[in-house]
C-alpha positions as CSV (number, residue, x, y, z in Angstrom):
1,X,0.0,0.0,0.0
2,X,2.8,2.3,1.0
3,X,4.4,1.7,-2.4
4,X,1.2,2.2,-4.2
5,X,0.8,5.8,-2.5
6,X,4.9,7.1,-2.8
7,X,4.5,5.5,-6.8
8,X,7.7,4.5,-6.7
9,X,8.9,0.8,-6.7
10,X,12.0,-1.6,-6.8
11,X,11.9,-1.7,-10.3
12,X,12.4,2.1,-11.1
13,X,16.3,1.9,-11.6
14,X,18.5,4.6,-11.6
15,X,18.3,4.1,-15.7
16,X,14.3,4.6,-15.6
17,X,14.4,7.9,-13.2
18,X,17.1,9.8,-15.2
19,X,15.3,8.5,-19.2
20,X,12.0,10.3,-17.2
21,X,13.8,13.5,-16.9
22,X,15.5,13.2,-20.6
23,X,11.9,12.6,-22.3
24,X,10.3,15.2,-20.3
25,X,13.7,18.2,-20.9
26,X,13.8,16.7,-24.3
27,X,10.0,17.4,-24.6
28,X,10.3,21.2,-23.6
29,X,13.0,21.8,-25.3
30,X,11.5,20.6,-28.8
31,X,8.5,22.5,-27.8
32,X,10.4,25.7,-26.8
33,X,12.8,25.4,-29.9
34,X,10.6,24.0,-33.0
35,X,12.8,22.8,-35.4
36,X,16.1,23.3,-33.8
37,X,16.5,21.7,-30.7
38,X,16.1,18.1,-32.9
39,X,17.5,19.4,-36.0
40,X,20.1,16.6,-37.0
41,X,22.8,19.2,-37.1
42,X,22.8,20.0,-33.5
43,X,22.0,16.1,-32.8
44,X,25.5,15.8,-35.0
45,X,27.1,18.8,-32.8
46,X,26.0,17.2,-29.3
47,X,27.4,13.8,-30.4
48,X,30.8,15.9,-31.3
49,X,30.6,17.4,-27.7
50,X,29.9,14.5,-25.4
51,X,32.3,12.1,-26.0
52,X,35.9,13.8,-23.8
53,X,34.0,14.1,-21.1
54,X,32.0,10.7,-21.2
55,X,35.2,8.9,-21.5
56,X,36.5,11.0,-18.4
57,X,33.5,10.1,-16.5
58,X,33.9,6.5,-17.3
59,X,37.6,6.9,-15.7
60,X,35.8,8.7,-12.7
61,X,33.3,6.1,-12.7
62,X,35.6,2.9,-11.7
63,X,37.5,4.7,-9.2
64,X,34.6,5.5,-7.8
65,X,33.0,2.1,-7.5
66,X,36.2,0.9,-5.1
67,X,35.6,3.7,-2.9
68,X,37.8,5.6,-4.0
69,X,38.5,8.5,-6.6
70,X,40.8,9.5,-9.3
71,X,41.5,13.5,-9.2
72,X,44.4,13.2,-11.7
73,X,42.0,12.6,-14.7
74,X,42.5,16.0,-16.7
75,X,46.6,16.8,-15.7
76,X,46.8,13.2,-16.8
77,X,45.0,13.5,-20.4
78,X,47.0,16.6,-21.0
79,X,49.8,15.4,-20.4
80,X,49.3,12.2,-22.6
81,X,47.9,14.8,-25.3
82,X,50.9,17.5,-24.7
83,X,53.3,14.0,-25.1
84,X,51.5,13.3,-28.6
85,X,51.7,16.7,-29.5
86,X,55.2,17.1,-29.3
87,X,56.0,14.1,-31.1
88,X,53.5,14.8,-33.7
89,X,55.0,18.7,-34.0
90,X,58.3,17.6,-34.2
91,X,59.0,14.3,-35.6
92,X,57.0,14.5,-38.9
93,X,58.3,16.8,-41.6
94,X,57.6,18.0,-44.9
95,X,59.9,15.2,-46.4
96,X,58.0,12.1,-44.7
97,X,55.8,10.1,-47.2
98,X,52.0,9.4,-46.4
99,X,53.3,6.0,-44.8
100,X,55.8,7.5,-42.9
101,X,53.5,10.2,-41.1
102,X,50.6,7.4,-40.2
103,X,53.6,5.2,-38.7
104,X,54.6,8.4,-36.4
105,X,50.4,9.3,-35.6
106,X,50.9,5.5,-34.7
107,X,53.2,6.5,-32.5
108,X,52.4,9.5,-30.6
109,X,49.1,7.9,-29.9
110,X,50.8,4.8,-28.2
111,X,53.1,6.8,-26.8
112,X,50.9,8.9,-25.5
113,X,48.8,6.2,-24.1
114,X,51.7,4.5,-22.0
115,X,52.3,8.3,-20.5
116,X,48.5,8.1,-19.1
117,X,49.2,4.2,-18.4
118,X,52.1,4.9,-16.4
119,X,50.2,7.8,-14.3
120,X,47.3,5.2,-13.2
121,X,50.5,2.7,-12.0
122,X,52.0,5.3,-10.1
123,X,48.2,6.3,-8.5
124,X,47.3,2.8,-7.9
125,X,50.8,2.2,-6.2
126,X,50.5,5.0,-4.3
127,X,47.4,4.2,-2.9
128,X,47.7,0.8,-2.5
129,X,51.0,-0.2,-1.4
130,X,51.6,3.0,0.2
131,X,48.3,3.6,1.8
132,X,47.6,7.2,0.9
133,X,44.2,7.8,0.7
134,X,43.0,8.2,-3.1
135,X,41.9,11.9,-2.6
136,X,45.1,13.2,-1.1
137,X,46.9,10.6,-3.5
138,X,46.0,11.8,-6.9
139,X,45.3,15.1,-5.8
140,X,49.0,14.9,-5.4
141,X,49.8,13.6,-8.7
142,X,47.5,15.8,-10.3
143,X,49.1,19.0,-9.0
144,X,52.8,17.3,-9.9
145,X,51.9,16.2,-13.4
146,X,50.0,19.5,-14.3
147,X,53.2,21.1,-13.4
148,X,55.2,19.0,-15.3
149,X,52.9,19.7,-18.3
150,X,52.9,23.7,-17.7
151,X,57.3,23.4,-17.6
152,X,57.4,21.4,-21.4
153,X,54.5,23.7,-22.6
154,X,55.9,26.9,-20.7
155,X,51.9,27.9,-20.8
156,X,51.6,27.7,-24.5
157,X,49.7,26.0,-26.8
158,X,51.2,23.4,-29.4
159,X,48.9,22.9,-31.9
160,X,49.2,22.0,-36.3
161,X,48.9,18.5,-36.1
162,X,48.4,16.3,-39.4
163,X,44.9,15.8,-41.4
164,X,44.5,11.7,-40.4
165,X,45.1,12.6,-36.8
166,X,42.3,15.5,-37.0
167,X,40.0,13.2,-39.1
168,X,40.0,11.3,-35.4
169,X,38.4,14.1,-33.2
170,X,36.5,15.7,-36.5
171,X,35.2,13.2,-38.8
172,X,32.1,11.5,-39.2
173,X,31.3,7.5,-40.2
174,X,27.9,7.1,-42.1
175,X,26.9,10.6,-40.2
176,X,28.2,9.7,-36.8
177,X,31.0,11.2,-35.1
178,X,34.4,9.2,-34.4
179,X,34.4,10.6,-30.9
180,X,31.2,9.2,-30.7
181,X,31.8,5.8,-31.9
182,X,35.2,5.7,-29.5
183,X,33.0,6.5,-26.9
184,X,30.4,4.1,-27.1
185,X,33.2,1.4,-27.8
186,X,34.9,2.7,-24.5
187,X,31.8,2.3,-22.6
188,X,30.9,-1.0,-24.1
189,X,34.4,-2.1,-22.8
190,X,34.0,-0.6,-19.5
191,X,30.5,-2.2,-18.9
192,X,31.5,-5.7,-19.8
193,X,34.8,-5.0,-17.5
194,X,32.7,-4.6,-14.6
195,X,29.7,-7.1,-15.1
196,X,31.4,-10.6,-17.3
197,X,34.7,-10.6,-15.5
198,X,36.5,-11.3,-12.1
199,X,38.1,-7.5,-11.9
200,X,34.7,-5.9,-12.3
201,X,33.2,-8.1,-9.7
202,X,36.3,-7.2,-7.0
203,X,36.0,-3.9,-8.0
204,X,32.1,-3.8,-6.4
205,X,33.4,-6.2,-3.5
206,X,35.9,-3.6,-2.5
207,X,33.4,-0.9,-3.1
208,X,31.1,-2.1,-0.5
209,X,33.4,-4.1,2.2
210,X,37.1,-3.8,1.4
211,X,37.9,-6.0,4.8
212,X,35.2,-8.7,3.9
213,X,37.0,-8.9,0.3
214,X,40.9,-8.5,2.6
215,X,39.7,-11.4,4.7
216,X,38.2,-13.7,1.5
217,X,41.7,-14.0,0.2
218,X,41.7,-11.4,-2.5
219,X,44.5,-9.5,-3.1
220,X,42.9,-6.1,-3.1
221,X,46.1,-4.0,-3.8
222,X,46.3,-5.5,-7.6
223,X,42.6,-4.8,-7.9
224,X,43.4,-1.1,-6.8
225,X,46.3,-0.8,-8.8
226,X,44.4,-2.7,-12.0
227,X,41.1,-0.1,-11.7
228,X,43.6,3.0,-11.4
229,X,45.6,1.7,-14.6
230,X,42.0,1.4,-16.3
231,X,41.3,4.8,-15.3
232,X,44.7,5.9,-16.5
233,X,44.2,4.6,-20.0
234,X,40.9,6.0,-20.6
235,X,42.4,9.4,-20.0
236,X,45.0,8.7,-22.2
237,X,42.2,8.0,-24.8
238,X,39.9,11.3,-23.6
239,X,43.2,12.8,-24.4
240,X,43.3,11.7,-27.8
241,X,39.8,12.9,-29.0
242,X,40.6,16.0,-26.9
243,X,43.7,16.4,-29.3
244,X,42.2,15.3,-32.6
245,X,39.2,17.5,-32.1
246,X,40.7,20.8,-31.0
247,X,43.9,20.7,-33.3
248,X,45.8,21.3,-30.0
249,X,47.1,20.2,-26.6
250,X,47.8,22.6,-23.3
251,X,48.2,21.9,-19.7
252,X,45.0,23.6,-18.7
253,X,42.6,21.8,-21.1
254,X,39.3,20.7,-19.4
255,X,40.3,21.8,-16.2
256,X,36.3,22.4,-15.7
257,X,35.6,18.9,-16.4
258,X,37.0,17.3,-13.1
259,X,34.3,18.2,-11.1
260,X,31.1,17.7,-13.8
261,X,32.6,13.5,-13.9
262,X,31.9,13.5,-10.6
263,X,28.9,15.1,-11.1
264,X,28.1,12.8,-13.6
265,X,28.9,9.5,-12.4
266,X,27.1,10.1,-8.8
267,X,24.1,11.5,-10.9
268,X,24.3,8.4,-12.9
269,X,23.9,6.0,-9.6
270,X,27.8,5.7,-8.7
271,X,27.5,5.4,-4.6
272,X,30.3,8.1,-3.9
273,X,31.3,5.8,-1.1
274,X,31.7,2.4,-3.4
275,X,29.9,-0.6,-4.4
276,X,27.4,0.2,-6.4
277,X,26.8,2.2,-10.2
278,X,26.3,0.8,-13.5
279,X,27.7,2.5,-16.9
280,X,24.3,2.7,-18.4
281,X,23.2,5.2,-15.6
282,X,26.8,7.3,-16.6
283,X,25.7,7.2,-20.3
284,X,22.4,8.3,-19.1
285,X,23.6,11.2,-17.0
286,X,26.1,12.3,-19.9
287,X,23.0,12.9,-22.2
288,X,20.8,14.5,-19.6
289,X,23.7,17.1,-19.1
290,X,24.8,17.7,-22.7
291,X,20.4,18.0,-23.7
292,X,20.5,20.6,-21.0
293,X,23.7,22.6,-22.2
294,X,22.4,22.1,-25.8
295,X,19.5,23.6,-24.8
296,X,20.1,26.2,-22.9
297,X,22.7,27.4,-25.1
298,X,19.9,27.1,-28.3
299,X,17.8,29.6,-26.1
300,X,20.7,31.9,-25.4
301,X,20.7,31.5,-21.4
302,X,23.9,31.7,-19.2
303,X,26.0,29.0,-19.2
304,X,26.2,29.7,-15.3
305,X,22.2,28.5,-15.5
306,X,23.3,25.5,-17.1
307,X,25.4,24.6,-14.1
308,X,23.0,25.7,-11.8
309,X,20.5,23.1,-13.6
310,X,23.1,20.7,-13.6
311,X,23.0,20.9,-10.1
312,X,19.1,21.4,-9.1
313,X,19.0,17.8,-11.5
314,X,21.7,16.0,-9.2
315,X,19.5,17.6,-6.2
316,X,16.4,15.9,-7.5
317,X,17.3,12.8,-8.6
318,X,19.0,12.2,-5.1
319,X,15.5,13.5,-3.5
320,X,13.9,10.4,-5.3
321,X,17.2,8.3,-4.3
322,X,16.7,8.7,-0.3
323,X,13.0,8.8,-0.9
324,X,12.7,5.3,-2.2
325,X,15.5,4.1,0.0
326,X,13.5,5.4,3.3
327,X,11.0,3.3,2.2
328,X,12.5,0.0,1.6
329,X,12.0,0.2,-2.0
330,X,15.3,-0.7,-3.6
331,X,18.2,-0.2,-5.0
């Protein structure tokens, strides 16, 4: 009876409260902007926009889930990108043949990703076998390698990169965007990571009883380290689109992203304290965000009231959380 009256039951997911929200904005706005708002051009320009900071969140996201968090996210992808950069600034020439230049994108981009690679090794080991806590850990690193990225830069921007390495952040496949394709490729991997194998299913037992999962015989320090590598490489590739789409690299890129994957992945269902979050409710949040932004900015409002929004969304949708929670409905 109490269900009946609240209208809320088990089976309302996190995925079923947020697509609610999306149909209703996405409703408003298309009534609010006739014609524009689902215009395939600014569908097209919202798939180009989403996909750095999806991939970010997803490298949030699994940090997250162990109780943990990753602040190093955004110094990490620019220095991966400012790494690529360099190499694909100074390395190819004039003289190089076709052949020779896609060898050397080859190369900046897995050089680039064993830079981001070895920053998640060096978060996981510091704290896992060191014992720092993760917030004081990568804030650490994140302040030491967004130095190190400001000193090779010295502030500026390095930027004329090669046509097959734009057509990465910039082209389309049958109308949709690369970045978007990565994306969805990234979070196919992530999802299957954390549901079909034996990391993903540590990574939730450390999320919701790290000295249960100690005292089970599970090494939980490879686990840590293994989800911080993760996270490590999927800045490395945020870094890439990042790259490929704005025909540069600098040590402040995206510095306003940090705090909006958080936003994201706990507005997506990621229990801030571990153990529980699925990608689909990441995805989820991702669109509701970018509709908003896209929508906002179609009707010429503040981009402050699109944080603000942002927020008031993550306020509601955690109303509904402790609402159904109070009541024994369910996770």
């Amino acid at each position: 009876m109490l269900k009946n009256k609240i209208g809320i039951s088990s089976k309302y997911s996190e995925v079923v409260i947020l697509s609610v929200i999306l149909v209703i904005l996405m409703g408003m706005f298309s009534i609010m902007l006739p014609g524009r708002f689902l215009h395939p051009n600014n569908l097209q320009s919202m798939a180009f926009q989403l996909p750095e900071l999806g991939i970010l969140a997803l490298a949030m996201m699994i940090t997250m889930l162990t109780g943990g968090i990753n602040l190093s996210i955004i110094s990490s992808a620019n220095l991966s990108g400012i790494v690529m950069a360099l190499i694909l600034t100074r390395v190819i020439t004039p003289e190089l043949t076709s052949t020779q230049v896609n060898w050397t994108i080859l190369l900046a981009v897995l050089v680039g990703m064993t830079v981001s690679l070895g920053i998640g090794l060096v978060n996981g080991f510091i704290i896992a076998y060191l014992g720092v806590s993760p917030i004081l850990a990568t804030l650490g690193t994140m302040t030491f390698f967004e130095g190190i990225s400001v000193v090779i830069t010295r502030g500026y921007v390095i930027s004329g990169f090669p046509e097959p390495i734009l057509a990465i952040g910039n082209g389309t496949v049958f109308g949709i965007p690369v970045p978007m394709l990565i994306f969805i490729g990234a979070a196919i991997f992530v999802a299957i990571l954390l549901n079909k194998t034996r990391l993903g299913l540590l990574t939730y037992m450390i999320g919701s009883n790290i000295k249960a999962t100690m005292f089970s015989g599970i090494n939980v320090n490879k686990i840590i380290m293994k989800v911080y590598t993760v996270s490590g490489i999927l800045s490395g590739l945020a870094a890439l689109i990042m790259v490929s789409r704005f025909n540069s690299a600098k040590a402040g890129y995206g510095s306003s992203y940090l705090l909006i994957t958080v936003l994201v992945s706990v507005l997506g269902g990621v229990n801030p304290n571990g153990g529980f979050g699925k990608v689909s409710g990441v995805v989820m949040g991702l669109i509701l965000l970018q509709v908003i932004s896209s929508g906002l900015n179609l009707l010429g409002l503040s981009a402050h009231l699109t944080i603000a929004l942002w927020g008031g969304i993550l306020l509601a949708v955690e109303g509904i959380r402790l609402l159904r929670n109070k009541h024994g409905l369910g996770k």
